[in-house]
N, C-alpha and C positions, 0 to 999 in steps of 0.2 A: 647355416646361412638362410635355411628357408624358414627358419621358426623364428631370427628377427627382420625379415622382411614381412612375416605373418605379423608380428607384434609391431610394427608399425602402422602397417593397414589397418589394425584395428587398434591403434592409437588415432588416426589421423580420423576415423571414420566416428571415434567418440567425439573429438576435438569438433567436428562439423555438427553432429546431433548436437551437442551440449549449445552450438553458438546459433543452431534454429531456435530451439530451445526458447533459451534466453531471450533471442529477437520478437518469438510468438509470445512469450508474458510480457516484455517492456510494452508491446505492441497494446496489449488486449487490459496490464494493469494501467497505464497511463490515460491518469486523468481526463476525461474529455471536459472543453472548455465549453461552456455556456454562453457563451459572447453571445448570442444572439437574444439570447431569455433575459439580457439586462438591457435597461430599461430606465434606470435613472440613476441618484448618486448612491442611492442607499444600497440597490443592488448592484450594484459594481465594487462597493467596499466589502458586500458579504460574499463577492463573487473572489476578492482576494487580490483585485487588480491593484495598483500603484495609488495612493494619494499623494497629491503634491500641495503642501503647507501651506496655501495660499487664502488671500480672503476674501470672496470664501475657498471652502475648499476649490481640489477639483481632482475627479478620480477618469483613469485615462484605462478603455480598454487595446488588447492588443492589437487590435485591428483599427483602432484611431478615432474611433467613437469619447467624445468628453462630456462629461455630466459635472457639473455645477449641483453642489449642496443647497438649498433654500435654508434660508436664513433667515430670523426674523427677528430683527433689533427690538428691544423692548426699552424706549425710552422708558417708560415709569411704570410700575406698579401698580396693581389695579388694588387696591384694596377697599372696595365697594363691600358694603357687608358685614365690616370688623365692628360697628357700633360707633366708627368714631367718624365725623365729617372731616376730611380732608381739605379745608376750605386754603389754606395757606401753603406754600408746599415747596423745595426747593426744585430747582430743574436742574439737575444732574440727571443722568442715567444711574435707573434705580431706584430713587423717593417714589414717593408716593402720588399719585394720579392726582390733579385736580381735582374734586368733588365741588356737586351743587345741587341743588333739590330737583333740577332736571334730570341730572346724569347719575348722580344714586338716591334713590329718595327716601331709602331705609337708613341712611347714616346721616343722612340731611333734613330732619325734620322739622327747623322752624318755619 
């Protein structure tokens, strides 16, 4: 009788080291969060936090802090430089930029 009251008590006394144990590495291997060292959208997406599909984006830290992507529409294309004057040009998003001997004067040279 006394040798499984002995193997209990040192049953239950592993059971308690094993679950300090356990508690001091979740404690000490868990990630610590940088919330404070972010700073804009770019860090907060490399920081891992949430992006929500929006436009623009917008990435949300745990503590309620929201950062807005910067974005920068490019109606037209600059192609100043390619040899050719761009004098005619459609306006869609994406053709090619106005030119004139103001505004590039290496592709505009009459």
């Amino acid at each position: 009788m006394n040798k499984n009251i002995n193997k209990r008590i040192i049953f239950w006394i592993l059971i308690v080291f094993l679950a300090i144990v356990i508690a001091v590495l979740l404690m000490f291997l868990k990630p610590k969060t940088a919330q404070s060292n972010v700073n804009n959208f770019e860090e907060c997406v490399k920081a891992g936090y949430p992006v929500m599909e929006t436009y623009p984006r917008q990435c949300k830290t745990p503590d309620g802090r929201m950062f807005i992507e910067n974005t920068k529409i490019e109606t037209c294309k600059n192609l100043c430089g390619d040899g050719v004057c761009q004098e005619l040009v459609c306006m869609a998003i994406g053709c090619p930029c106005a030119e004139s001997k103001e505004s590039c004067p290496q592709d505009c040279k009459k």
